[in-house]
LUMPA-109368 format. One line per 3 residues: number of its first residue (from 1); for each residue x, y, z of N, C-alpha, C, CB. Coordinates in steps of 0.001 Angstrom, whole numbers, plus 500000, padded with zeros to 6 digits. Glycine has a CB too. Layout:
! LUMPA-109368
NUM	X:Y:Z:X:Y:Z:X:Y:Z:X:Y:Z; ...
//
This chain:
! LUMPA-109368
1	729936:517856:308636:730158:517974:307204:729206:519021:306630:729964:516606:306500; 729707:519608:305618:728872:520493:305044:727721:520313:304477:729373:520985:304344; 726146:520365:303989:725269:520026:303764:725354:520705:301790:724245:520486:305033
4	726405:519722:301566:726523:520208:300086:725082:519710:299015:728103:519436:299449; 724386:518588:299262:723181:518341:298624:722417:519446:298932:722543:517103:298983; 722210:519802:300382:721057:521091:300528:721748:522337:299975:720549:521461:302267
7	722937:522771:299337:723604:523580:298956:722886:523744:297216:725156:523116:299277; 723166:522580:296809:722963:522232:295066:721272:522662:295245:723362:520062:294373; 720633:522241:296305:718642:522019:295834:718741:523411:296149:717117:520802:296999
10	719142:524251:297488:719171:525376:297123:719353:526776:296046:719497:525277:297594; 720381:526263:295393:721031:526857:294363:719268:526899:293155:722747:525655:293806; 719518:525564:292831:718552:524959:291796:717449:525677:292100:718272:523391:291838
13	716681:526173:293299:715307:526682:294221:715568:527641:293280:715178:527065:296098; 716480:528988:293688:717029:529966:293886:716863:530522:291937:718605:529616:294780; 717174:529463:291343:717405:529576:290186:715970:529806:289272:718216:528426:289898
16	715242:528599:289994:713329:528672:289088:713096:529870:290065:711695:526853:289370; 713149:530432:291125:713078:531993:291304:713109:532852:290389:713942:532451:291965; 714223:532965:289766:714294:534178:288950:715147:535202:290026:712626:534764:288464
19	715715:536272:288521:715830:537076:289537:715617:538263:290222:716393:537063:289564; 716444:538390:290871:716242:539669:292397:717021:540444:292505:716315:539272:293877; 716276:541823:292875:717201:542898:293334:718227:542750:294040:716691:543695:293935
22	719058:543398:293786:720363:542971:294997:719939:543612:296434:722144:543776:294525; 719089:544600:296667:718800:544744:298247:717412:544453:298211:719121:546267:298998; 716743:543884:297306:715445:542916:297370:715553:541764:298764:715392:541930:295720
25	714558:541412:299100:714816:539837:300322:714244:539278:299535:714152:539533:302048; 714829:538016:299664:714971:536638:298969:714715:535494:299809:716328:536440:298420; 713560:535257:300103:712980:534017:300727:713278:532636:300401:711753:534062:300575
28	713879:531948:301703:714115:530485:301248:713510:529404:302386:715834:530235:301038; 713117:528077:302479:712595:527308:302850:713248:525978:303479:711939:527257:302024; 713680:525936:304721:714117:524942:305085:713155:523565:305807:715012:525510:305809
31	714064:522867:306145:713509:521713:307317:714422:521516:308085:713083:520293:306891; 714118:521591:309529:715258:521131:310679:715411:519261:310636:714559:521751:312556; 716553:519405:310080:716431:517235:309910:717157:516712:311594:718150:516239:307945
34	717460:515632:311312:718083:515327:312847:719117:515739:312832:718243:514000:313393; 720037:515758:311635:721340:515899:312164:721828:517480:312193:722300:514997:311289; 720767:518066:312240:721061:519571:312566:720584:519767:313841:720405:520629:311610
37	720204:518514:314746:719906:518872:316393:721363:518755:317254:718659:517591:317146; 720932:519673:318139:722155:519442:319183:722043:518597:320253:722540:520598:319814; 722808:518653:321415:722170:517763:322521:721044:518135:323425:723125:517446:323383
40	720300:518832:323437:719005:519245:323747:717665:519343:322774:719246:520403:324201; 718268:518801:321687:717149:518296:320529:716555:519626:320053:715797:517200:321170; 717421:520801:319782:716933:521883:319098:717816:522369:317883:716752:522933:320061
43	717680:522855:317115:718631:523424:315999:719944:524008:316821:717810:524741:315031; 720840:523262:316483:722294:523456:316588:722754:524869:316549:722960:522742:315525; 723470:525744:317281:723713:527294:317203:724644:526959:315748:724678:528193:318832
46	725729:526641:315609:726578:526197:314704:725479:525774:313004:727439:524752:315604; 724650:524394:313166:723747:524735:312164:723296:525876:311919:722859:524177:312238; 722621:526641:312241:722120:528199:312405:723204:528698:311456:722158:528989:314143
49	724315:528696:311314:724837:529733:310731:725304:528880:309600:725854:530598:311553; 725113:527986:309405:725154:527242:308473:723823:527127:307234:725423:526128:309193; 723054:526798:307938:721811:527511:307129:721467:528701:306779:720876:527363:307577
52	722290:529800:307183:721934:530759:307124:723031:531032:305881:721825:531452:308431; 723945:530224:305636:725393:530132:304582:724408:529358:303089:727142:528633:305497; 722879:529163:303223:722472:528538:302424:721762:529874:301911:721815:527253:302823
55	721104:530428:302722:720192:531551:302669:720757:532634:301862:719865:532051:304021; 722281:532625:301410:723300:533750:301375:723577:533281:299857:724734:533748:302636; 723662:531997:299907:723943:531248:298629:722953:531668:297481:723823:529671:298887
58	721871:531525:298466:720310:531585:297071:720488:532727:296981:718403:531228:297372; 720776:533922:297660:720524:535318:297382:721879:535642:296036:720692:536352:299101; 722413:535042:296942:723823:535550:295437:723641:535040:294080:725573:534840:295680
61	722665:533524:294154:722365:533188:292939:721462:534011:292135:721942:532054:293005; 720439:534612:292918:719086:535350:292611:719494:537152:291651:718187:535627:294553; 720734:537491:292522:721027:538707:291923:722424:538651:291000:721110:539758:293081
64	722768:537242:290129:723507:537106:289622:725115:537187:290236:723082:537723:288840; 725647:537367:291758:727178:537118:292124:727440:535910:291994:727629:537456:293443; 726810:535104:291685:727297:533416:291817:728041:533768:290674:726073:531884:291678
67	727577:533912:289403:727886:533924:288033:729456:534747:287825:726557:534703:287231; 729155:535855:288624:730190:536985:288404:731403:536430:289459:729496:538720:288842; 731316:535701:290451:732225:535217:290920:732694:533479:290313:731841:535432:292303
70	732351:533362:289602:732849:531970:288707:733649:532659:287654:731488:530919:287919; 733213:533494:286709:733820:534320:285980:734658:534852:286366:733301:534994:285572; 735242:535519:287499:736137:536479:287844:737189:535404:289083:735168:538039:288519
73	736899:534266:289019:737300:533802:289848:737059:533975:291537:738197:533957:289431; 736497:534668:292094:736609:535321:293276:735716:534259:294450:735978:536958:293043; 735748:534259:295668:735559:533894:296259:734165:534635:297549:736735:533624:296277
76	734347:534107:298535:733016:534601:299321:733526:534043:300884:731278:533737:298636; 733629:535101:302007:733928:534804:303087:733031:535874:304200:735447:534815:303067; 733295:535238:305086:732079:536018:306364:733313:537147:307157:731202:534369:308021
79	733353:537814:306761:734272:538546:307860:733804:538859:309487:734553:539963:307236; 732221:538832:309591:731592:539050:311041:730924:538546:311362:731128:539893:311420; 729925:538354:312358:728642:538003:312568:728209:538394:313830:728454:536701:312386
82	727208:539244:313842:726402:538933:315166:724911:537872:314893:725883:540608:315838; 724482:537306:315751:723688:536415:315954:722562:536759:317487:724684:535146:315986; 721148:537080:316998:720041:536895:318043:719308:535814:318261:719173:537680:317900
85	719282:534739:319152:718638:533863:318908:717780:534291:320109:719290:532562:318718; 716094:533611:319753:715086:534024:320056:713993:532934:320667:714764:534682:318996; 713814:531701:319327:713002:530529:319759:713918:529284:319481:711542:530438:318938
88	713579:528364:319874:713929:527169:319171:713152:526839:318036:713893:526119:319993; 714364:526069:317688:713361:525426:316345:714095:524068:316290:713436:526401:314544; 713073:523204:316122:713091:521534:316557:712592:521024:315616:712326:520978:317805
91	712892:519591:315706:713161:518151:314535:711699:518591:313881:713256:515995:315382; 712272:518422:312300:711226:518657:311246:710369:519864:311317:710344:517569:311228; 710680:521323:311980:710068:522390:311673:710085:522816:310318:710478:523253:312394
94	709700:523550:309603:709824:523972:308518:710391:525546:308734:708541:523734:307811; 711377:526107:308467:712101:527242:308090:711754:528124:307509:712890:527087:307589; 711383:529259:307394:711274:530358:306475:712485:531083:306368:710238:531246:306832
97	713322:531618:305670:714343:531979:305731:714539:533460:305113:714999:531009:305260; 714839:534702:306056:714891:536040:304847:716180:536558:304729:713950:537424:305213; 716571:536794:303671:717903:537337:303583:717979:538475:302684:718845:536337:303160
100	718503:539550:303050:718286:540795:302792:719863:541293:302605:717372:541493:303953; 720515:541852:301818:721603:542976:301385:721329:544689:301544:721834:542719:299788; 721780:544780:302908:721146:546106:303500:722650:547451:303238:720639:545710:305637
103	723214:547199:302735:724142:547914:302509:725992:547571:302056:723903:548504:303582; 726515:548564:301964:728078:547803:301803:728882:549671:302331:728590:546919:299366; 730188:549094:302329:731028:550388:302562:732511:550147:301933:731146:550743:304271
106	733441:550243:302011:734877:550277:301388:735023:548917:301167:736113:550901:302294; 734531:548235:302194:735440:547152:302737:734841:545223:302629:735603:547711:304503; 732940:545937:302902:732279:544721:303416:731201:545252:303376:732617:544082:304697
109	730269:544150:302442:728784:544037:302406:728227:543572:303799:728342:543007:301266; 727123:544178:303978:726293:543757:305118:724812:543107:304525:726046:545138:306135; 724513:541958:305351:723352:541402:304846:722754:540577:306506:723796:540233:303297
112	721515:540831:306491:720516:540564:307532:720071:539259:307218:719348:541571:307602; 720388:538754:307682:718965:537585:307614:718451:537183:309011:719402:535960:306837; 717069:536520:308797:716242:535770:309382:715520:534585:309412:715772:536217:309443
115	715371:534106:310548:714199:532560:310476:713098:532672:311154:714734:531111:311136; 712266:532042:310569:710970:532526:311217:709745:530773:310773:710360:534546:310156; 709495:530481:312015:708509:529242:312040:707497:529350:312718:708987:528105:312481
118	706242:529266:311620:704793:529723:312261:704835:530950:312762:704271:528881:313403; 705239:531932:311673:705137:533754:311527:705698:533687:312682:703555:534804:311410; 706901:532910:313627:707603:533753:314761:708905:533773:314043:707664:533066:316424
121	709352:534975:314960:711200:534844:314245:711941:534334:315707:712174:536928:313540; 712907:533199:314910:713723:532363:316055:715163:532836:315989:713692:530642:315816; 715399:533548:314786:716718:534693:315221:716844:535086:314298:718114:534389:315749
124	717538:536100:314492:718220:537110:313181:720223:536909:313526:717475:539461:313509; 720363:537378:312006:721668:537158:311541:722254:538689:311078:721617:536013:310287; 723623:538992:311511:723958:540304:310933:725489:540017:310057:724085:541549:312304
127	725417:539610:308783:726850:539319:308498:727719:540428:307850:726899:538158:307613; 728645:540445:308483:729393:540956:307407:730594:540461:306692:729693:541955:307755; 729978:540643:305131:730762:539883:304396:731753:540220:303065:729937:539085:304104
130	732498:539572:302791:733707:539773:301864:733576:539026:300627:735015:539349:302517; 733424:539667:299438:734358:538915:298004:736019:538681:298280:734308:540153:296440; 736237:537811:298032:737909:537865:297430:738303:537100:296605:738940:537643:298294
133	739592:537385:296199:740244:537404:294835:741436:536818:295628:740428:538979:293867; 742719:536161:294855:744230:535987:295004:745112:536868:295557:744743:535823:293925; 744606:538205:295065:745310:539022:295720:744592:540060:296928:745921:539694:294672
136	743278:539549:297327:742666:539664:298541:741010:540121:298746:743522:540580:299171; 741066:540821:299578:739790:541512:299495:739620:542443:298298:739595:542284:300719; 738228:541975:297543:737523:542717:296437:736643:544194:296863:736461:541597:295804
139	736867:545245:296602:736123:546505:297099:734898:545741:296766:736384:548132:296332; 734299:546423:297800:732846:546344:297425:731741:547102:296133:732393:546742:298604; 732293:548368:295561:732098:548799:294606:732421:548346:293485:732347:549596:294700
142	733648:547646:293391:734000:546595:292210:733300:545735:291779:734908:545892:292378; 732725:544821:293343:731632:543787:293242:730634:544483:292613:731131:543164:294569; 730115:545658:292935:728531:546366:292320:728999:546261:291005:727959:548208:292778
145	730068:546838:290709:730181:547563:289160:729641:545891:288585:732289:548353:288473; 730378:545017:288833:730396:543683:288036:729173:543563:287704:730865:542419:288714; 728034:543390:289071:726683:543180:289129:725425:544200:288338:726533:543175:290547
148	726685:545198:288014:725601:546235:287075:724624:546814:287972:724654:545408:285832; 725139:546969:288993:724885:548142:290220:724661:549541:289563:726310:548309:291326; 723839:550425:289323:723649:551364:288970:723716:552940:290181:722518:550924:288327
151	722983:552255:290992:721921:553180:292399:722884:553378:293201:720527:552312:293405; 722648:554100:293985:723109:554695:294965:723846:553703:296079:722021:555447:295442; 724746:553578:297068:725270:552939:298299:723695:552921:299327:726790:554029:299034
154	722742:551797:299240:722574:552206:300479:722665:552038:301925:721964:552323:300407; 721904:553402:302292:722578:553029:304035:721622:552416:304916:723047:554465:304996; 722166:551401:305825:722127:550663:306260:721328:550978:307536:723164:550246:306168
157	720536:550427:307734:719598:551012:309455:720689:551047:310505:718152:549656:310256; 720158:552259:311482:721132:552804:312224:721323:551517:313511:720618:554458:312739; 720825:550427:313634:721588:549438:314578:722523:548678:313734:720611:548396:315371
160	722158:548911:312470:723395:548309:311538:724820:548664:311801:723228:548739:310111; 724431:550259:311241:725496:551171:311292:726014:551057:312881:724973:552722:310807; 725604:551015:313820:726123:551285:315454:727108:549768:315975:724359:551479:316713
163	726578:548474:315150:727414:547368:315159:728731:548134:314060:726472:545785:314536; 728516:548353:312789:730172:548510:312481:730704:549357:313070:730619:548804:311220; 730162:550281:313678:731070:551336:314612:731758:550478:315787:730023:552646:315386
166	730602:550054:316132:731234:548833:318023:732433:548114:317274:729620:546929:318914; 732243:547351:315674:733417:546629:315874:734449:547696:315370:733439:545177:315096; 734853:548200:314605:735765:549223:314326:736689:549462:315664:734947:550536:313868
169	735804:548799:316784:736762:549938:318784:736946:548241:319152:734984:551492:320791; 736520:547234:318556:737316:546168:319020:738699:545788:318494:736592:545151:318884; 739479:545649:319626:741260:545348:319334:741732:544022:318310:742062:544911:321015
172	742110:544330:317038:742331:543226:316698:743904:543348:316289:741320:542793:315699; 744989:542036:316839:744497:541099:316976:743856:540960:318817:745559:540166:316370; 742911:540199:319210:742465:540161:320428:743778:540245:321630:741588:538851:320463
175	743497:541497:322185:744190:541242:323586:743530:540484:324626:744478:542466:324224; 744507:539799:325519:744409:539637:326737:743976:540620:327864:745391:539257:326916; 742928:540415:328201:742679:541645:329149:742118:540581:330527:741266:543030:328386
178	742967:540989:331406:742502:540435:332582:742368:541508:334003:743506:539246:332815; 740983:541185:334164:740555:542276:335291:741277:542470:335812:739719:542186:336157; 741720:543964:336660:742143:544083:338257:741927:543471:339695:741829:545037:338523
181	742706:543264:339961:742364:541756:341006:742470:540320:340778:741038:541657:341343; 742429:540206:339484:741735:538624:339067:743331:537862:338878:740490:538603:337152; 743601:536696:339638:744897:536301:339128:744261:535252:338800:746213:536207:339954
184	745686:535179:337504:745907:534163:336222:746352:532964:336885:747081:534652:335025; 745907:531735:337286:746603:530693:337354:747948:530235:336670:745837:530018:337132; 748852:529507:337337:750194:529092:336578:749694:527827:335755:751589:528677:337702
187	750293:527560:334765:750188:526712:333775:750827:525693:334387:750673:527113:332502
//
């Protein structure tokens, strides 16, 4: 189930913050509880990106899209993700959480985040993500204009940029590709 109470205290955090630049990082504060362990008693890969859906929340509250997407009706979806995981992080650690808006292009904002317990980082997050509307994906410049975006597009560090290139050469929708040599079992 979704962790909609840690959703609301987040929000509320996010809010006595004040706010933040839109490519400002926006620090947030977790706790690993039990039911975010997996069966090896470490933070759940699946939690991970779930908390990290909290981390994304406070930032949108901080630079005013929460607001502009209640108003405009619009919505909020992950179109990508890569994921580094690094340490564990286990029952009752405390979380540091950074989430950063490192750029956008036609299509999809990109935003970094990280966790980090006792100044180590236990992974980083690369999303890329979508506004939408009824009748679909929101440009990403539309979103700025709303937000009273003034500045420039900026660009995005070049392992940023080298992931949207890699996915751009992945086939969608996914083919079947099965090695040379390798036979397919009969069903």
């Amino acid at each position: 189930m979704y962790p909609f109470i840690r959703l609301l205290l987040t929000l509320r955090r996010a809010r006595a913050l004040g706010r933040a630049d839109l490519t400002g990082e926006h620090v947030s504060h977790h706790l690993c509880l039990p039911w975010d362990l997996d069966g090896f008693l470490e933070l759940n890969n699946g939690r991970t990106l779930t908390l990290y859906d909290l981390g994304r929340f406070g930032l949108g509250e901080r630079v005013g899209l929460s607001a502009v997407l209640r108003a405009r009706r619009w919505g909020l979806a992950v179109a990508g993700c890569s994921v580094r995981y690094r340490k564990r992080v286990t029952l009752f650690q405390r979380i540091e959480m950074r989430t950063r808006c490192v750029g956008w292009d036609d299509r999809f904002v990109y935003i970094v985040q990280s966790m980090w317990v006792n100044g180590t980082c236990t992974s980083q997050a690369l999303m890329r993500t979508a506004v939408t509307s009824r009748q679909g994906t929101v440009p990403p410049l539309d979103v700025m204009a709303a937000l009273g975006w003034t500045g420039d597009v900026p660009e995005p560090p070049a392992w940023v940029r080298a992931w949207i290139a890699a996915e751009a050469e992945r086939p969608w929708p996914p083919i079947s590709e099965v090695p040379e040599g390798h036979v397919v079992p009969a069903a």
